[in-house]
Backbone bond lengths (Angstrom), bond angles and torsions (degrees), N, CA, C in turn:
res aa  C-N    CA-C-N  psi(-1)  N-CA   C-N-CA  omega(-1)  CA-C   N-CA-C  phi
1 X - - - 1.453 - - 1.519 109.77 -
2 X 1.448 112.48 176.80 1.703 109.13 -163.02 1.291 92.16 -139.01
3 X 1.662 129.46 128.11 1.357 127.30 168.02 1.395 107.31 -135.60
4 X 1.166 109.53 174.29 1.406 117.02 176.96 1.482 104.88 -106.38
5 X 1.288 100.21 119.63 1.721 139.39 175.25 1.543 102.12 -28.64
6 X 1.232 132.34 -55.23 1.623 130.55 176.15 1.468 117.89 -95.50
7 X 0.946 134.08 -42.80 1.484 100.30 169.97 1.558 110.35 -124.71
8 X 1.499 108.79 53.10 1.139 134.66 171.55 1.962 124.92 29.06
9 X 1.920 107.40 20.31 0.811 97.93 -173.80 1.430 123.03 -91.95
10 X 1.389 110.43 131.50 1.796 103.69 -172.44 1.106 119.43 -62.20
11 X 1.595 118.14 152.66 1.560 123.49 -145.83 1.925 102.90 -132.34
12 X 1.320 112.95 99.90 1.108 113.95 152.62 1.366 149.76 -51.33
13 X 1.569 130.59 140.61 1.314 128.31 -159.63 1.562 118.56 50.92
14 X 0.892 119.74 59.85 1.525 130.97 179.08 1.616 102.32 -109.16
15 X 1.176 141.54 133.99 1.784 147.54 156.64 1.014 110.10 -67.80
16 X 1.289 112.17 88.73 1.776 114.71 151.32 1.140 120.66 -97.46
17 X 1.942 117.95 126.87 0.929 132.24 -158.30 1.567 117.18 -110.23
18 X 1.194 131.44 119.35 1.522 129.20 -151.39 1.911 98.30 -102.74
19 X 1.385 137.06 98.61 0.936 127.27 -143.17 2.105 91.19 -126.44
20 X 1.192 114.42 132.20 1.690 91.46 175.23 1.365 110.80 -95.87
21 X 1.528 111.83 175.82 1.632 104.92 -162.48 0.875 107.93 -89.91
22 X 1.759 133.23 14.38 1.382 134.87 -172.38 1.744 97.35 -93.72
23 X 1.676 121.70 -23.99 1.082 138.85 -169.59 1.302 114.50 104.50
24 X 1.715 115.73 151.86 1.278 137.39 -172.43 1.383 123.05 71.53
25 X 1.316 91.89 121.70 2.169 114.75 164.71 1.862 110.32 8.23
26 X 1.220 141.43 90.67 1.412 108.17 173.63 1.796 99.65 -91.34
27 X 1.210 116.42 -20.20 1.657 109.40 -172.79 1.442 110.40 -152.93
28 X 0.952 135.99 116.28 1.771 108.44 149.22 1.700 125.13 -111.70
29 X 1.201 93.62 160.08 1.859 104.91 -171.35 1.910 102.91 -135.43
30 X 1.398 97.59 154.71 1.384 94.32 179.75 1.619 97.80 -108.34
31 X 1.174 140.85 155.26 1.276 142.58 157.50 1.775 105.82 -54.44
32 X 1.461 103.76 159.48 1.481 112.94 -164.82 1.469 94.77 174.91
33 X 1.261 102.68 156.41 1.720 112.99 -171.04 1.709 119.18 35.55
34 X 1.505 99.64 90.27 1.647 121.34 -171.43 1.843 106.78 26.12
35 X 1.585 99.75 72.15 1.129 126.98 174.41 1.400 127.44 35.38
36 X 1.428 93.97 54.43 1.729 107.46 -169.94 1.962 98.15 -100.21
37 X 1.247 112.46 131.24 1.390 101.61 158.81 1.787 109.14 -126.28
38 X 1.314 115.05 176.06 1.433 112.49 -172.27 1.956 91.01 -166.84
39 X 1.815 89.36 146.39 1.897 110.22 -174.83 1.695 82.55 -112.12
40 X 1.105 105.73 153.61 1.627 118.65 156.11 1.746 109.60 -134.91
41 X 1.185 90.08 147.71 1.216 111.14 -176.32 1.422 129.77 45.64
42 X 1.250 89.55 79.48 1.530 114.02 -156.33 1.491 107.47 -110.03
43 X 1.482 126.98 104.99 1.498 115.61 179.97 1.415 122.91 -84.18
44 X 1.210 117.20 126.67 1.151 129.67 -149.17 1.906 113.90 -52.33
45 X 1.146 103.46 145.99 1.680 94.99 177.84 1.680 91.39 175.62
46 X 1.582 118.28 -156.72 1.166 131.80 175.01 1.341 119.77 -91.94
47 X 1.091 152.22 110.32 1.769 141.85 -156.68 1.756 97.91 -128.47
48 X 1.258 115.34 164.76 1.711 134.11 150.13 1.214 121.14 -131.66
49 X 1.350 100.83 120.52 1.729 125.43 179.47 1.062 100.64 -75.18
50 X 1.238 134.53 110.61 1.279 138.74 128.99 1.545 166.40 -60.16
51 X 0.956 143.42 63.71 1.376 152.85 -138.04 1.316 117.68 -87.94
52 X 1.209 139.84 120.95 1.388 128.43 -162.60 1.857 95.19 -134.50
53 X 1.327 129.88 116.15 1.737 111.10 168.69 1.315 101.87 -161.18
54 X 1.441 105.09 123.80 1.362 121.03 -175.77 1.461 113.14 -41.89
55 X 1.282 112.19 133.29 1.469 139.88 -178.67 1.649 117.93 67.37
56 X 1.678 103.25 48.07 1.196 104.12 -172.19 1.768 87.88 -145.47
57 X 1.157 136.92 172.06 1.357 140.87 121.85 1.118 133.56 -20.11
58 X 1.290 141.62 91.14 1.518 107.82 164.00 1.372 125.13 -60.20
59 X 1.759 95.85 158.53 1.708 115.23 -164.66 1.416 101.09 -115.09
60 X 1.489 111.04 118.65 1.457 109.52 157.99 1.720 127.43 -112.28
61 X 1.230 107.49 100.44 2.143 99.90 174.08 1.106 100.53 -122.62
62 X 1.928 98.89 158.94 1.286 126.92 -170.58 1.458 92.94 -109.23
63 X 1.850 98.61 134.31 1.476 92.63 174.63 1.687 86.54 -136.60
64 X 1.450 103.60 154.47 1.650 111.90 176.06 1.685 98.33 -116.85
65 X 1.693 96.26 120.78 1.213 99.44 159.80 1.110 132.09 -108.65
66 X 1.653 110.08 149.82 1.721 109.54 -166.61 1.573 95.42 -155.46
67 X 1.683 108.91 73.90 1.600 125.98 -168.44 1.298 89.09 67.86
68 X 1.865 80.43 168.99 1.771 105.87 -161.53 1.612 112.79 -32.43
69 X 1.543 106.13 150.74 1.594 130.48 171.41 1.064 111.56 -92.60
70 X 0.898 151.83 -155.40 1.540 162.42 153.67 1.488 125.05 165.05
71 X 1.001 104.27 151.95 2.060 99.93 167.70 1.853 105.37 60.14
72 X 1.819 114.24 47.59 1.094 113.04 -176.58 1.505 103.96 -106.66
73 X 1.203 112.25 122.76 1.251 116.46 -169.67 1.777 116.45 -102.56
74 X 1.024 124.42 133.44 1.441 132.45 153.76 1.188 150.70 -146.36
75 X 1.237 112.83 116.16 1.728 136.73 -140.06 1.731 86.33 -92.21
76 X 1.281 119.69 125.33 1.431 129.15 161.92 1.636 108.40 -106.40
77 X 1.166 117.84 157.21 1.363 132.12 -119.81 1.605 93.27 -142.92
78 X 1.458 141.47 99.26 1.283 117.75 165.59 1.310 136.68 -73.79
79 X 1.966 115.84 144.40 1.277 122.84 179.49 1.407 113.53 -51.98
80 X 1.641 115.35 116.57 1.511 117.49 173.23 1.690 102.75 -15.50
81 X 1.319 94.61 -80.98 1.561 98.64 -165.16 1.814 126.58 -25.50
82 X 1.444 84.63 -43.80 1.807 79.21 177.63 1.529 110.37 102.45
83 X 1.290 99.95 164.97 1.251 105.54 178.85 1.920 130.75 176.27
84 X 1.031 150.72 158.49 1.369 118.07 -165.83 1.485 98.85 -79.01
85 X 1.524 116.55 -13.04 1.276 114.42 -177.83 1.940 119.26 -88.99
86 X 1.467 80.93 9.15 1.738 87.28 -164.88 1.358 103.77 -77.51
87 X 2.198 109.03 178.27 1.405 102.53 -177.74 1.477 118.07 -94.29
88 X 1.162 113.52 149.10 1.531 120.87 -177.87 1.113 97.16 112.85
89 X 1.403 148.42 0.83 1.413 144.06 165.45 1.332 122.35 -71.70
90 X 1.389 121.12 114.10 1.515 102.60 -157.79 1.758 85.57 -86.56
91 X 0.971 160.66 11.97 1.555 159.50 157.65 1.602 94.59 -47.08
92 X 1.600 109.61 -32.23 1.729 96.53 -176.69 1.211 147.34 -37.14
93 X 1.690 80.50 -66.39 1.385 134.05 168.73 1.234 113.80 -35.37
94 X 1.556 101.43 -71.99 1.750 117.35 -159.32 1.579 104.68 -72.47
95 X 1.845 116.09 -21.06 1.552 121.50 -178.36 1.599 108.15 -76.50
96 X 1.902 122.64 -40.69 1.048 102.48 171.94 1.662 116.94 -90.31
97 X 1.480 116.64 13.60 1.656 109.48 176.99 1.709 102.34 -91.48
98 X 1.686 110.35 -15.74 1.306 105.18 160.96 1.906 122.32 -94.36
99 X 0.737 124.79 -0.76 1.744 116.01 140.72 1.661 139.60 -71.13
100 X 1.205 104.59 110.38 1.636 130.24 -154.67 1.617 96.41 -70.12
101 X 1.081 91.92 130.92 1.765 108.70 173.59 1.338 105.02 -19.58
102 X 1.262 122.96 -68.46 0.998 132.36 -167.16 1.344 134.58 -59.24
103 X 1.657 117.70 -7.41 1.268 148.00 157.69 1.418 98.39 -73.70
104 X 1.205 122.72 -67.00 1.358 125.37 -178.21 1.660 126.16 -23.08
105 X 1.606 79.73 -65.17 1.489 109.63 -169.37 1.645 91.35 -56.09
106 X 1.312 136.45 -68.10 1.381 153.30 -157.80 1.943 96.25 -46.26
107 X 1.490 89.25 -44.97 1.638 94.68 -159.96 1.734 98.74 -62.71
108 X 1.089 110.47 -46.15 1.793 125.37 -159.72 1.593 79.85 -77.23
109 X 1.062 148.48 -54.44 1.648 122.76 -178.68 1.201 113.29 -70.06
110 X 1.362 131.50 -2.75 1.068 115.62 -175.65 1.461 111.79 -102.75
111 X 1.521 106.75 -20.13 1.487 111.01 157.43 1.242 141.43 -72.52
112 X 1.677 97.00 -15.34 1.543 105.95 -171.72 1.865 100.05 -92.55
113 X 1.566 115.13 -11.36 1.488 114.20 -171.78 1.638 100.02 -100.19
114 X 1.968 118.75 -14.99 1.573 99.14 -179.22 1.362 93.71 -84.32
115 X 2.106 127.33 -45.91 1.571 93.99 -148.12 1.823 99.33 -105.36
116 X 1.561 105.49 -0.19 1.441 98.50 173.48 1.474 132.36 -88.07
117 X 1.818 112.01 -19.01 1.349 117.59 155.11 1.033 113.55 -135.96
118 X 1.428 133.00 26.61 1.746 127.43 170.19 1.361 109.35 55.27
119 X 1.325 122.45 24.30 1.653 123.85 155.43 1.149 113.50 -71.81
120 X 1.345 133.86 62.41 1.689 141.56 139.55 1.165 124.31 25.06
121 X 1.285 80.17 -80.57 1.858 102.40 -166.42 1.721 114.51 -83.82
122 X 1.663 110.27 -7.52 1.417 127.74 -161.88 1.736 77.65 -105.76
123 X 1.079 131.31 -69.05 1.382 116.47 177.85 1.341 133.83 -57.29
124 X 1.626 110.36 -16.19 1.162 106.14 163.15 1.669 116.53 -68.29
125 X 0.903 137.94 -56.86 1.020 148.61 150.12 1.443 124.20 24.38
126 X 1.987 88.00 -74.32 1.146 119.07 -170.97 1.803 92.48 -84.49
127 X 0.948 148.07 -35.37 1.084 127.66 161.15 1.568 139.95 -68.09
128 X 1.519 96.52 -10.47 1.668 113.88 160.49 1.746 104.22 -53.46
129 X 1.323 107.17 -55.51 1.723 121.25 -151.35 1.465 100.02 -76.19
130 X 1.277 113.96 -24.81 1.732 119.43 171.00 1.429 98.59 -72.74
131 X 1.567 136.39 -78.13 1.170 107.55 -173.42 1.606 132.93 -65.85
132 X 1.495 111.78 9.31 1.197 99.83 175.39 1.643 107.74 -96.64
133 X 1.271 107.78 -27.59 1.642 106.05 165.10 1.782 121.25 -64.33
134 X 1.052 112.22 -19.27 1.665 132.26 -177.47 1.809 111.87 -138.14
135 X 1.005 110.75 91.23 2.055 98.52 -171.36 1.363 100.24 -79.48
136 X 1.493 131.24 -2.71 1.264 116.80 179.12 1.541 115.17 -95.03
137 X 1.489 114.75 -2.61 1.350 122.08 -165.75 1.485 125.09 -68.27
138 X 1.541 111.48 63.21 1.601 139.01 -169.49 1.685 88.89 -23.10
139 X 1.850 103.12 -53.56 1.670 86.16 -142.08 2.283 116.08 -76.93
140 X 1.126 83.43 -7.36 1.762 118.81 159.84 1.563 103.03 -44.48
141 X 1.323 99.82 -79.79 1.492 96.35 170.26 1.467 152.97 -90.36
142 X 1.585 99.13 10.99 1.032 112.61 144.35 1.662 127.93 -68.57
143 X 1.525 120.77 -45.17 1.142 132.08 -179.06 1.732 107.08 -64.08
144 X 1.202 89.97 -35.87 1.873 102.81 173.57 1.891 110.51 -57.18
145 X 1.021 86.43 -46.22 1.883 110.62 177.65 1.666 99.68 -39.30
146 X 1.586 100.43 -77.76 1.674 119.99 -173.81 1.675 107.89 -48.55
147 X 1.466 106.34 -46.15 1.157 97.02 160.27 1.755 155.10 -14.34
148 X 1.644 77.40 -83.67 1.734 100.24 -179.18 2.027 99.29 -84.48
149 X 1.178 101.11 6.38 1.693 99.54 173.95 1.385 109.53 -90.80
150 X 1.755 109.95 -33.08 1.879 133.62 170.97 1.579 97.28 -44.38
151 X 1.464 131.72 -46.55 1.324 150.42 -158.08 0.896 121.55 -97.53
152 X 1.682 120.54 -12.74 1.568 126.75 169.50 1.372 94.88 77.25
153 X 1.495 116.95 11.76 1.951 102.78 170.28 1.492 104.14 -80.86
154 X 1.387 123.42 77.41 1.575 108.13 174.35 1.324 119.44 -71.75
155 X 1.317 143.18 -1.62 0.938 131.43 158.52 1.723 133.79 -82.09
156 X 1.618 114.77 -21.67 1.155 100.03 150.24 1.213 122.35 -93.20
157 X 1.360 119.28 21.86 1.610 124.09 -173.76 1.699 98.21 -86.48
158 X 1.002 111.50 -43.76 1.842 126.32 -159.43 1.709 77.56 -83.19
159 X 1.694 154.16 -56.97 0.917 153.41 -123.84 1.822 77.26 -95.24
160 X 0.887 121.08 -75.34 1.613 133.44 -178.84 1.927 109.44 -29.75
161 X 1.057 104.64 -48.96 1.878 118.90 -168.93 0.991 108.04 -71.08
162 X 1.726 121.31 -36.61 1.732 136.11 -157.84 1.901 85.39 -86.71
163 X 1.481 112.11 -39.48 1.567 100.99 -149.04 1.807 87.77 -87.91
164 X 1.166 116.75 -15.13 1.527 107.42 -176.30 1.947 96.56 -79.26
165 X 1.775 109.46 -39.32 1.694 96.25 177.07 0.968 108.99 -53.33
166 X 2.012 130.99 -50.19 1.006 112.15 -174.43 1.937 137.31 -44.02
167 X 1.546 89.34 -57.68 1.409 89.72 -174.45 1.703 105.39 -58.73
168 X 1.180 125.71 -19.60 1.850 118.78 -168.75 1.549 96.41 -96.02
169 X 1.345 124.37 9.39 1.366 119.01 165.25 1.903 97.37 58.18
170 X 1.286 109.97 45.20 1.951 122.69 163.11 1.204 75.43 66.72
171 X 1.702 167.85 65.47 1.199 148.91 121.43 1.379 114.87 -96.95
172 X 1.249 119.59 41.61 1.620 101.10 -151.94 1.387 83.32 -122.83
173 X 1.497 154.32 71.39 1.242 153.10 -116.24 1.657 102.92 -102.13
174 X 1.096 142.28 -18.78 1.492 148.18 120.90 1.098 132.08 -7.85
175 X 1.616 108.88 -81.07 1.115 113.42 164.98 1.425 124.56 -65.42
176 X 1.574 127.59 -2.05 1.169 130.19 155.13 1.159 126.90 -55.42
177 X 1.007 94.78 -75.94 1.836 112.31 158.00 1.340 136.20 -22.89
178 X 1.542 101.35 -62.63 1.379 116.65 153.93 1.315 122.58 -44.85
179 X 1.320 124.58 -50.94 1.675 140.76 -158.83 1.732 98.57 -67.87
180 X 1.355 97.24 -41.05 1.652 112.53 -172.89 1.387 115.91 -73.22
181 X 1.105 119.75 -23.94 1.167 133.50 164.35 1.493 130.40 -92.70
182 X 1.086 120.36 -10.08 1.704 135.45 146.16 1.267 106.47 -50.50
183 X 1.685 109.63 -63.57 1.295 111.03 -147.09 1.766 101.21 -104.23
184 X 1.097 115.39 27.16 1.539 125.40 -179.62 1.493 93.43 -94.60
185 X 1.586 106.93 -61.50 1.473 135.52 179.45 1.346 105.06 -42.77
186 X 1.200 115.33 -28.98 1.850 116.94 -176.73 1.909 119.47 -97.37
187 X 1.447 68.13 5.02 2.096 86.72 -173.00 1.366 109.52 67.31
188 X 1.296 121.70 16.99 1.239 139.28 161.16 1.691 123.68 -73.22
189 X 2.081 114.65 54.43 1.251 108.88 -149.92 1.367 98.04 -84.85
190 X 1.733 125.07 -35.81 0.977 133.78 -175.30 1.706 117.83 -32.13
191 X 1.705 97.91 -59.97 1.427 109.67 168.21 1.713 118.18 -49.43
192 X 1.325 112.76 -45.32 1.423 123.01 -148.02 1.667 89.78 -75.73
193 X 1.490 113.09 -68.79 1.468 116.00 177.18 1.054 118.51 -4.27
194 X 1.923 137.22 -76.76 1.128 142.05 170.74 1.690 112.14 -34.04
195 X 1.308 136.82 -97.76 1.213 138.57 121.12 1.841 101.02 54.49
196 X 1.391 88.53 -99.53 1.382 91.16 168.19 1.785 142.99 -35.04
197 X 1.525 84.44 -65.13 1.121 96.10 160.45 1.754 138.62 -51.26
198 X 1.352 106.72 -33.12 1.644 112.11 -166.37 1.830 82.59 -83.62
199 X 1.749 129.36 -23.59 1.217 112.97 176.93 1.569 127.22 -63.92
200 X 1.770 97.86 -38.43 1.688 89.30 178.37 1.249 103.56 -73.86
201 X 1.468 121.95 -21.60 2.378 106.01 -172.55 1.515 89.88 -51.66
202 X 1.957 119.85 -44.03 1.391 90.30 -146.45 1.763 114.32 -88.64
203 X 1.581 93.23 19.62 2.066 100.28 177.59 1.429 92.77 172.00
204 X 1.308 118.18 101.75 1.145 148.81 166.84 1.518 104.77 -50.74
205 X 1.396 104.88 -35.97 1.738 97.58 -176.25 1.435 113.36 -99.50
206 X 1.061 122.36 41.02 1.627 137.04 174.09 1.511 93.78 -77.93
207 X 1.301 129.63 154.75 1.228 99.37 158.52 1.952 94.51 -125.04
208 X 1.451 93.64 5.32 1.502 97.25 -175.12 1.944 110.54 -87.14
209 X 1.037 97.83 -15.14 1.640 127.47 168.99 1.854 106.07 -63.21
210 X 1.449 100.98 -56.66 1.614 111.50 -166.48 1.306 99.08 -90.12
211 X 1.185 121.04 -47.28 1.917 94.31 166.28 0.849 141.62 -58.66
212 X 1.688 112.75 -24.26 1.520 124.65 173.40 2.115 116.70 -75.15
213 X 1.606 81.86 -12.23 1.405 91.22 169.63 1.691 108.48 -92.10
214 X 0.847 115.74 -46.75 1.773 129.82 169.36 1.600 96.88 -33.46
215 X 1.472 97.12 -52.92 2.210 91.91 -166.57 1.202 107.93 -72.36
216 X 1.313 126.99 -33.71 1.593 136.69 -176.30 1.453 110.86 -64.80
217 X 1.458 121.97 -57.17 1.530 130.42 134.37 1.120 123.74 1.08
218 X 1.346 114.13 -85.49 1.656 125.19 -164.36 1.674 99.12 -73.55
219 X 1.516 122.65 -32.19 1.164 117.60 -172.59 1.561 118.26 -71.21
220 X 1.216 104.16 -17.56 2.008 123.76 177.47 1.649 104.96 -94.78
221 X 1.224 108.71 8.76 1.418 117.23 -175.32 1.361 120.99 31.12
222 X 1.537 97.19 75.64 1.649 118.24 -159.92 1.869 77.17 -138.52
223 X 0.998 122.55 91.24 1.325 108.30 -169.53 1.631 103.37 -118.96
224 X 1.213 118.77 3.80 1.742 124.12 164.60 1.557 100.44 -87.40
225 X 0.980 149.20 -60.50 1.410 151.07 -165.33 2.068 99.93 -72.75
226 X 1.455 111.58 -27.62 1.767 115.27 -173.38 1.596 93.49 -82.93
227 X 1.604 120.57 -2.49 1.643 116.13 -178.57 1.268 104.37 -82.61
228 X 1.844 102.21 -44.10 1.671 108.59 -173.31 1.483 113.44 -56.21
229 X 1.300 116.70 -46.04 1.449 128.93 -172.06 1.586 92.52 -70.56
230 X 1.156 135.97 -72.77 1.157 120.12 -159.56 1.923 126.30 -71.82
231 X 1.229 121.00 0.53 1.221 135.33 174.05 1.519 81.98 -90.43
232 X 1.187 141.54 -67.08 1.678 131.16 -166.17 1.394 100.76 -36.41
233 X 1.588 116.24 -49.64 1.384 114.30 -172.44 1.432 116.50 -51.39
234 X 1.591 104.46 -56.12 1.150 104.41 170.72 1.373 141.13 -34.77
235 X 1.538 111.48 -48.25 0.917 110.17 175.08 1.180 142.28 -99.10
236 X 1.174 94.62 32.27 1.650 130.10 166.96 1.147 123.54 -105.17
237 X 1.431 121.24 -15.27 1.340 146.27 -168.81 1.256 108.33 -136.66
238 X 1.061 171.78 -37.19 1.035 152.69 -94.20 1.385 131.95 -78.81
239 X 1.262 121.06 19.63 1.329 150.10 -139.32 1.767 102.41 -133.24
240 X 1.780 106.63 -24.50 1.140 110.10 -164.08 1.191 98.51 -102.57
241 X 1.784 95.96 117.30 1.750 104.40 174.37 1.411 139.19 -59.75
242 X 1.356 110.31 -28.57 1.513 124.57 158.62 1.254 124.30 -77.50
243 X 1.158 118.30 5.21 1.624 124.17 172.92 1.528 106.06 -83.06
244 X 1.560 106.01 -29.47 1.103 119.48 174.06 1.457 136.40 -73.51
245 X 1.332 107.95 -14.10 1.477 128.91 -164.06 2.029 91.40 -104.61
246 X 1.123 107.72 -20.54 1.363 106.87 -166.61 1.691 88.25 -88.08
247 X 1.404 108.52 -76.09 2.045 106.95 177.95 1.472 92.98 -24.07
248 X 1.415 132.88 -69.67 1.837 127.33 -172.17 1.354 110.42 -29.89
249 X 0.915 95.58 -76.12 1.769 102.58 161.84 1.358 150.03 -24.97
250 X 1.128 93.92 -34.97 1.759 127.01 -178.88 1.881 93.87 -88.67
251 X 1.763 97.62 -54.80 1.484 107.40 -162.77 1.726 109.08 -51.12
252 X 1.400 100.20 -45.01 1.327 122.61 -169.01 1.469 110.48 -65.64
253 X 1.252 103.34 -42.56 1.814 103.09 174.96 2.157 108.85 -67.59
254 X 1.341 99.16 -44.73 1.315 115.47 169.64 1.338 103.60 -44.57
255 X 1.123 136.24 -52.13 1.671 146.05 -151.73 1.369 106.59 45.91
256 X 1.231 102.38 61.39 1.245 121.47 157.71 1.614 125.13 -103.18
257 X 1.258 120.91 75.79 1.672 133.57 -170.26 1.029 105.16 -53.16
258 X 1.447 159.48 -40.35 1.203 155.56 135.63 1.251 142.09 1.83
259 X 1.373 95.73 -61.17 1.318 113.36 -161.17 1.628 88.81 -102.30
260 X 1.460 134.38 -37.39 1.280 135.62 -156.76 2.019 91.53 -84.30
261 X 1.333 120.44 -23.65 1.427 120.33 165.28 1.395 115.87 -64.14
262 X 1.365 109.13 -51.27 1.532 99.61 -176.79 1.882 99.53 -86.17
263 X 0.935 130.64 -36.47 1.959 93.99 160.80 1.465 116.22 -53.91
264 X 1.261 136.32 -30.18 1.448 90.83 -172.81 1.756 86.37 -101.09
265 X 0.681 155.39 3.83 1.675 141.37 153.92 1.413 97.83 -39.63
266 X 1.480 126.62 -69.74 1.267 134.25 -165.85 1.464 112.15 -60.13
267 X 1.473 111.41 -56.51 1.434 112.48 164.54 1.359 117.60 -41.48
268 X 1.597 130.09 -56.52 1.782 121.29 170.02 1.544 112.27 -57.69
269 X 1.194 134.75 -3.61 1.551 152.09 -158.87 1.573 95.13 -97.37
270 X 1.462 117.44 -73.34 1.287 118.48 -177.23 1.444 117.73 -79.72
271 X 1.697 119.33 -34.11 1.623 113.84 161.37 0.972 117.33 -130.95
272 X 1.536 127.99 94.54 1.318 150.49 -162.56 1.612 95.69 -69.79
273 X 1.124 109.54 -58.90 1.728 129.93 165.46 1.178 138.38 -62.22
274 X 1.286 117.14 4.53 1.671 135.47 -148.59 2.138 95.92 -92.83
275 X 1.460 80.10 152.07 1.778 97.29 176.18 2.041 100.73 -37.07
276 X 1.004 122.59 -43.86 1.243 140.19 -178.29 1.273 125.66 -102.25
277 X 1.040 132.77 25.35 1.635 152.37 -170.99 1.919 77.57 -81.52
278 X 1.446 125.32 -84.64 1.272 128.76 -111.82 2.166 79.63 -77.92
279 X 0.979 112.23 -26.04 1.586 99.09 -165.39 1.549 90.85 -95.58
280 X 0.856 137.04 -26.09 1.811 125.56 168.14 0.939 97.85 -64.36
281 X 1.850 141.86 -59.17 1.350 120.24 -174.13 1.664 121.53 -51.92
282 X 1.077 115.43 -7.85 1.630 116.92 -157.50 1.782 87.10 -116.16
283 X 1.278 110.47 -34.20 2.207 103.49 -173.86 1.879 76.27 -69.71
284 X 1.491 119.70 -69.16 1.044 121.96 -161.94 1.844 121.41 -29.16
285 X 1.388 109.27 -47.94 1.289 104.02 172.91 1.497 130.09 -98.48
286 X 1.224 114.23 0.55 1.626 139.02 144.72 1.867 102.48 -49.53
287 X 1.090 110.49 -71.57 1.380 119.04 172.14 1.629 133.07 -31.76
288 X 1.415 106.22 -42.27 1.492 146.61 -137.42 1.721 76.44 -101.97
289 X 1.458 113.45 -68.44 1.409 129.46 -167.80 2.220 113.92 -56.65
290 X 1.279 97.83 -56.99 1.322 103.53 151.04 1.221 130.89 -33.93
291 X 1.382 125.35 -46.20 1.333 140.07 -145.08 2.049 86.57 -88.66
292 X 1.371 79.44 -63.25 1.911 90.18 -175.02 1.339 102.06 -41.69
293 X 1.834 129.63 -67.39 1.105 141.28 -178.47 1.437 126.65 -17.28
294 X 1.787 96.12 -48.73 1.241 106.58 -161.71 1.539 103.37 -99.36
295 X 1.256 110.42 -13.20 2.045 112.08 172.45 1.417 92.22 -99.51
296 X 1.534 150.04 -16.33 1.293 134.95 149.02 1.570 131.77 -27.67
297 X 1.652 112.48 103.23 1.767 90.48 -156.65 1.825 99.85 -73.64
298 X 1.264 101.79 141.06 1.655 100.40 -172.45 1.942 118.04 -109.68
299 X 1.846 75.70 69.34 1.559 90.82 178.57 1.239 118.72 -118.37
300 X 1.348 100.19 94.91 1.316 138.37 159.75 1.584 112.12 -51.05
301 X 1.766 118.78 108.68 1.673 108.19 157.68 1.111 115.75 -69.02
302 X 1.429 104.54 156.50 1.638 99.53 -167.55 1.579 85.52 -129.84
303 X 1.204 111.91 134.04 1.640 125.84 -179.83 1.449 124.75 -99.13
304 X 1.441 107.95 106.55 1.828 137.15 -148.47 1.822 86.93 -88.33
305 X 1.396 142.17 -9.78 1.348 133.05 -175.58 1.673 99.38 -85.50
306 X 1.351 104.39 141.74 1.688 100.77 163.39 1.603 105.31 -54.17
């Protein structure tokens, strides 16, 4: 279950992300029924739960499973800064004790049909019937957002993200993220930048926040400040192979040969096989070759006889 660390009240619809330590997503679930979440069928090994929810800390624990878990607890922690969405606000409380089962219910199928079978249009659905049972239910339409973005509908994707900022009054740190990354994708960095940005104030340890600030960055060709953001990512991730292809990117505009060698080293490291394996292997040893060239001492005798 998931509560908040000070006045210990458990917190509904929160993303907890079940990740193994070898790397990559194995499940996610949102909390539901006085902030209970639950994985099934889970083969046993070492995993990290992850918790990510605007105006809180993110939470990372390692749990090893070996048959059923139970009684797993995690206390989220509010961002100094604060927020109306932050913890210790009793507004929390009383906002998710006013969403009707039946919102609930809508929301948790609609999560279990976008990231557990990529039924789109079946989760949209189910996230229609949540906000029509609840019209304030931001995080509904945020998930609605990711959705119709799965589908290349960017236009009700951006229509979906804006109406979930609205109702969370820009706290809805997801749909930030998300929004910024629509409109990054559209070469729309100007827009995205902001966006981005108000996501890492509200959790610095996003790292999906700081890359989306990294792309907005590099895309305004601000590419010393798109290093800071995107090494944060990193090292929050470090596992994530495209985090890596983006620092390249950054490195490469930087002309920094160094640093743009060891991203894609690392990048062929974590996806040897990846959509982008075959042209990193080829920048990579283009790179590699340069590097020698230019620490090659280039002393040439020069012959003084006719």
């Amino acid at each position: 279950m998931v509560s908040d660390a000070e006045s210990h009240t458990r917190i509904d619809n929160v993303r907890v992300d079940l990740r193994a330590i070898t790397g990559g997503t194995v499940a996610t679930a949102f909390t539901s029924g006085n902030g209970n979440f639950q994985f099934g069928n889970i083969p046993g090994g070492s995993y990290e739960i992850i918790v990510e929810q605007p105006g809180y800390q993110a939470a990372h624990q390692q749990v090893y499973v070996q048959g059923p878990v139970f009684g797993f607890m995690i206390e989220l922690r509010g961002l100094s800064k604060g927020s109306n969405v932050a913890s210790g606000n009793p507004l929390v409380s009383k906002r998710e004790l006013s969403i009707p089962q039946k919102a609930h219910d809508a929301m948790k199928k609609g999560v279990e049909l976008l990231y557990g079978k990529s039924d789109y249009q079946g989760s949209i659905k189910q996230f229609e019937r949540a906000t029509q049972a609840y019209p304030d239910y931001y995080e509904a339409y945020t998930q609605m957002g990711v959705a119709y973005l799965s589908l290349n509908d960017f236009s009700n994707s951006e229509r979906a993200l804006r109406k979930a900022l609205d109702l969370s009054d820009q706290h809805d740190q997801t749909a930030l993220y998300w929004l910024a990354s629509l409109l990054s994708n559209g070469q729309k960095f100007t827009d995205a930048e902001p966006l981005a940005r108000k996501a890492v104030e509200l959790d610095g340890n996003s790292w999906q926040a700081n890359s989306e600030l990294a792309r907005a960055l590099f895309g305004l060709d601000r590419p010393a400040e798109a290093e800071t953001s995107a090494l944060a990512a990193v090292k929050l991730r470090p596992e994530n192979a495209n985090l890596r292809l983006l620092l390249a990117n950054i490195h490469m505009q930087l002309q920094n040969r160094p640093a743009l060698l060891d991203d894609l080293n690392t990048y062929l490291k974590l996806a040897p096989t990846g959509s982008f394996a075959g042209q990193a292997r080829k920048q990579r040893d283009e790179v590699q070759q340069e590097l020698q060239d230019t620490q090659a001492s280039p002393s040439t005798p020069s012959n003084q006889n006719p």
